[in-house]
Legacy VTK file of the C-alpha trace (Angstrom):
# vtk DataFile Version 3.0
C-alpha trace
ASCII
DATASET POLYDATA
POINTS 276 float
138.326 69.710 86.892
135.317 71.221 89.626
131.832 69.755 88.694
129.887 72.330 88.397
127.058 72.207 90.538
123.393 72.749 89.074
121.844 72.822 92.858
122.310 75.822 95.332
123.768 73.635 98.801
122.326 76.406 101.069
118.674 76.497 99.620
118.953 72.831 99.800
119.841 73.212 103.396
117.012 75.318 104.208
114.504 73.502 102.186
115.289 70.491 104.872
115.654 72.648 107.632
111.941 73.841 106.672
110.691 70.237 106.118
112.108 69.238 109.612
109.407 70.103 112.012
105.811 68.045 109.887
107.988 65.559 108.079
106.693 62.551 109.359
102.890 63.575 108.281
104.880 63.813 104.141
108.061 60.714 104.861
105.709 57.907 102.815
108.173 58.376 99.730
111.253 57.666 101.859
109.250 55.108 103.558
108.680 53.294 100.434
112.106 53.018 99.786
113.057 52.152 103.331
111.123 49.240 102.604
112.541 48.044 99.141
116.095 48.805 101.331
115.276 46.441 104.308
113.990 43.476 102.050
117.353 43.453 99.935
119.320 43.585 103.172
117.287 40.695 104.268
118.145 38.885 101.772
122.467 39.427 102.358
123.014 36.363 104.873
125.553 38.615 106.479
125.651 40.996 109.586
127.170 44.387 109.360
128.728 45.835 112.338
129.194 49.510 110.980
126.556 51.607 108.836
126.257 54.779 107.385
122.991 56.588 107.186
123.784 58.760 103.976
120.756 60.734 103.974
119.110 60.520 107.487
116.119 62.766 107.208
114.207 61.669 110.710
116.863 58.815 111.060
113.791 56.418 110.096
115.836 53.315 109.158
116.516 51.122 112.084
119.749 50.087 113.338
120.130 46.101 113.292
120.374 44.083 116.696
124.665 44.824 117.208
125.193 46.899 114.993
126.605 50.872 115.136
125.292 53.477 112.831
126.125 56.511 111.961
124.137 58.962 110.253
124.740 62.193 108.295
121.902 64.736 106.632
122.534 68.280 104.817
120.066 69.791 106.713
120.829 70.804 110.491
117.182 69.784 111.625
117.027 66.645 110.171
121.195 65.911 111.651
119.880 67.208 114.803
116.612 64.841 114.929
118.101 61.587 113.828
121.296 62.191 116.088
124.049 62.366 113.069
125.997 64.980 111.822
125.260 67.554 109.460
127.186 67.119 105.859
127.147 66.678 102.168
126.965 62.932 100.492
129.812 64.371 98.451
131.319 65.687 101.086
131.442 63.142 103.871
133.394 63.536 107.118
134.448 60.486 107.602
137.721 57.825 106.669
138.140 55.958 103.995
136.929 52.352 104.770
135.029 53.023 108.569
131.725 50.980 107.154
130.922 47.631 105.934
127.604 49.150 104.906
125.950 52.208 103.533
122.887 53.013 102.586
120.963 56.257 101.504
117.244 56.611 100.652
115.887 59.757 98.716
118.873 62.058 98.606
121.235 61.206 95.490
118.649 63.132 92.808
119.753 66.180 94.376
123.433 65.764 94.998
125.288 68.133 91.985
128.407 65.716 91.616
126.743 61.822 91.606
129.751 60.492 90.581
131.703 61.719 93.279
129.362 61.202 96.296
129.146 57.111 94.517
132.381 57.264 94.983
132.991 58.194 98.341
130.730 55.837 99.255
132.496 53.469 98.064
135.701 54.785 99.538
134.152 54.708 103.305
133.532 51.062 102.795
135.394 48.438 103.565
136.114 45.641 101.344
133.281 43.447 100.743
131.253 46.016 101.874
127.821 46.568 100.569
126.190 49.814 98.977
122.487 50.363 99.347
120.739 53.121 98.158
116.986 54.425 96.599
116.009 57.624 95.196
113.829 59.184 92.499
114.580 58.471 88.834
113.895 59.467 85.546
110.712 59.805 84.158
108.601 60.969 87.857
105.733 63.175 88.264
104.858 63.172 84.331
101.794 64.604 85.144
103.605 67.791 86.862
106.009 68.291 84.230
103.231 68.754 81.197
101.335 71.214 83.841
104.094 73.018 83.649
105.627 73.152 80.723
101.607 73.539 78.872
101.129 77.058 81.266
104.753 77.905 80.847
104.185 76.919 76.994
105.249 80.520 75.254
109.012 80.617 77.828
109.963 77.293 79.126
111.346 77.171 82.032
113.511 74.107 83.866
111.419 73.575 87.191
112.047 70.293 87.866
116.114 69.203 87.966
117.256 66.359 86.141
116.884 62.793 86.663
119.121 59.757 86.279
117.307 56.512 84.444
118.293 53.205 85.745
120.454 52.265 83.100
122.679 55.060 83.987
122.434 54.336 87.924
123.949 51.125 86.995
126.857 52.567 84.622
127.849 55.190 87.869
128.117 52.407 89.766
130.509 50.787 87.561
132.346 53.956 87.323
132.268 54.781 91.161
134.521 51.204 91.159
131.445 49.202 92.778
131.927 45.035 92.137
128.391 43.492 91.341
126.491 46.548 90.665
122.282 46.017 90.364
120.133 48.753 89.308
116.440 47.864 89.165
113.304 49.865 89.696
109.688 49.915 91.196
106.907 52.344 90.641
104.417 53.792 92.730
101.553 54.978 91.720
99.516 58.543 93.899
95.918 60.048 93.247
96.070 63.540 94.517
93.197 65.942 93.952
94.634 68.605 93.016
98.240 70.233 92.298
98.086 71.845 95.442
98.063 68.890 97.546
101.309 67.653 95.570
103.372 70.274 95.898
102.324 70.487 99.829
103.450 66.655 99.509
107.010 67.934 97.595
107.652 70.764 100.451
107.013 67.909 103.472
109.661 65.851 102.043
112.169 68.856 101.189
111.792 67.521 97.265
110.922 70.555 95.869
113.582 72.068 93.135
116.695 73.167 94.660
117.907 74.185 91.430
120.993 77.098 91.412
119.578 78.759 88.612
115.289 79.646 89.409
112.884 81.891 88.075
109.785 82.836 90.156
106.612 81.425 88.606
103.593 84.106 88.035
100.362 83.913 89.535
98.799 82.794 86.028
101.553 80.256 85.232
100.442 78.470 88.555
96.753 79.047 88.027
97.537 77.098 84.331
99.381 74.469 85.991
96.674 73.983 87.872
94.255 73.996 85.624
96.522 71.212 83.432
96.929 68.585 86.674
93.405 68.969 87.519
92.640 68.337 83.732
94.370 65.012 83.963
91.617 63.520 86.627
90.065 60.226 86.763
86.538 59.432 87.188
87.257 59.801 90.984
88.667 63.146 90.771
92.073 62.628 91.682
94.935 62.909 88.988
97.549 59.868 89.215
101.305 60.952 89.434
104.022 58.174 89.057
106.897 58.332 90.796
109.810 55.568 89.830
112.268 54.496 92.720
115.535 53.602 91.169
117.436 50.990 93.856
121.184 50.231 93.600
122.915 47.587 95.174
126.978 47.487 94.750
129.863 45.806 97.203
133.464 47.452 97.769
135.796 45.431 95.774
137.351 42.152 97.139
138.869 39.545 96.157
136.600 37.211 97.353
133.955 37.894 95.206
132.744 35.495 92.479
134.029 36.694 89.181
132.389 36.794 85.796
133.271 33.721 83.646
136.272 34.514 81.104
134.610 35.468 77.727
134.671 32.785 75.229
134.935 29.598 78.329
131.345 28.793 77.885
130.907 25.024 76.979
127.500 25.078 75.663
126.581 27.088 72.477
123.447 29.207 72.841
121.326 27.264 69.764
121.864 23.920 71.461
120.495 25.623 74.682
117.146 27.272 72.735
116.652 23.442 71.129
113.263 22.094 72.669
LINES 1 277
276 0 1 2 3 4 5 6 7 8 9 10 11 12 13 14 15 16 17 18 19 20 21 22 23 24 25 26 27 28 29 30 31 32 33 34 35 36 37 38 39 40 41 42 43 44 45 46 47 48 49 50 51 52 53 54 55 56 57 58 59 60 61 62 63 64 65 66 67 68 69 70 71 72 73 74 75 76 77 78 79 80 81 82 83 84 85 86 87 88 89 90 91 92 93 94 95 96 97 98 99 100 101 102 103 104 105 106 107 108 109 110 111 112 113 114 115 116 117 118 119 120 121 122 123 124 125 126 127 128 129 130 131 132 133 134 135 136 137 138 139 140 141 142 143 144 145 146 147 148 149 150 151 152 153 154 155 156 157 158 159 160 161 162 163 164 165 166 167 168 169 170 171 172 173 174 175 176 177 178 179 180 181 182 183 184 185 186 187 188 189 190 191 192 193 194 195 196 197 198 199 200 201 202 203 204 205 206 207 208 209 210 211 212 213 214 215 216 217 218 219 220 221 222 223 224 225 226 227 228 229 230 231 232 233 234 235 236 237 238 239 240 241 242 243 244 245 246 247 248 249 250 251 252 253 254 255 256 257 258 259 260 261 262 263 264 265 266 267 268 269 270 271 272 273 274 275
């Protein structure tokens, strides 16, 4: 059975396309979780040969001493820019098993059928290969979302798409047939002065809603909204927005991978361990 898709792929395409040209003046999101990316590759003690870029934007993350990388983006700019080719995460050109590493930062929140694009990613690796990716989770922008829904209060509307908590990260990765899965999450935390400046933020970094069903908001909806974020402020005058980056870290089966211990083989009971 299709999935059906809640975002519109060509507004998606465009939105990037748009975001192309200034995105380096908006990329500190992605370069956030470029960061968190690099420090858990540091810590594999293992070279990788072959990676996939799922989600190149300006094709920021660097390629390691040896290594060849390939990188794919939606948009045509951002393909274009980063030298890659232009594609889908659920949709990716390429064979089954031609990586021993892929990793994708700030585009799985948008991509329709999760499940599926996990699980090509998975199928492009090799065995033993390892899965890296970051992108915005559940419970973001709080600040946003009551601006909106308090001057939309009388006809709700769904601006903002849905977001996956880390809890269910970890379960796709399970089901996308990743060994070892890890889902964790950090938080950062932005003062903007005003709503304005947020969603210019949003457009730089193509993360405004790509939703397939939209409905244009009025002049005094957005006035409200604004009204609501700037309510929010601090003593400084800048409301704080959170933003939580969800991180998962999986490997392609193989089988030799440590295994969890047989239930029941334990040799210790768990009250002789809690004894002082």
């Amino acid at each position: 059975m299709a999935v059906p898709d809640i975002f519109d792929r060509a507004l998606r395409r465009r939105r990037r396309d748009r975001a192309a040209p200034g995105y380096g003046a908006h990329d500190f999101l992605r370069a956030a979780m470029l960061d968190g990316i690099a420090e858990r590759l540091d810590a594999v003690t293992r070279d990788f040969t072959d990676i996939l870029d799922l989600g190149s934007f300006d094709g920021a993350f660097p390629v390691p001493a040896g290594a060849r990388i390939a990188r794919v983006d939606a948009g045509y700019r951002f393909a274009r820019a980063s030298a890659g080719v232009q594609g889908d995460e659920d949709r990716l050109p390429f064979a089954d098993g031609a990586f021993d590493c892929v990793v994708s930062a700030g585009v799985l929140d948008q991509i329709g059928d999760l499940p599926g694009a996990l699980t090509l990613a998975r199928r492009v690796l090799r065995p033993d290969g390892l899965f890296l990716a970051a992108f915005v989770g559940a419970g973001s922008f709080p600040v946003l979302r009551r601006a909106l829904a308090t001057a939309e209060r009388e006809r709700p509307v769904a601006r903002l798409h849905p977001q996956v908590d880390v809890r269910s990260a970890g379960d796709l990765l399970v089901r996308a047939g990743f060994a070892l899965p890890v889902a964790d999450i950090e938080t950062l935390d932005i003062g903007y002065p005003d709503l304005f400046r947020l969603v210019e933020d949003l457009r730089g970094m193509a993360g405004t809603g790509v939703l397939a069903e939209r409905h244009p908001l009025s002049r005094a909806a957005l006035a409200g909204a604004a009204q609501a974020f700037s309510a929010a402020a601090g003593a400084d005058g800048r409301t704080r927005e959170r933003i939580d980056i969800i991180y998962l870290t999986g490997w392609s089966p193989d089988p030799s991978q440590p295994l969890p211990a047989r239930r029941g083989s334990g040799r210790t009971s768990l009250a002789d361990a809690l004894k002082p």
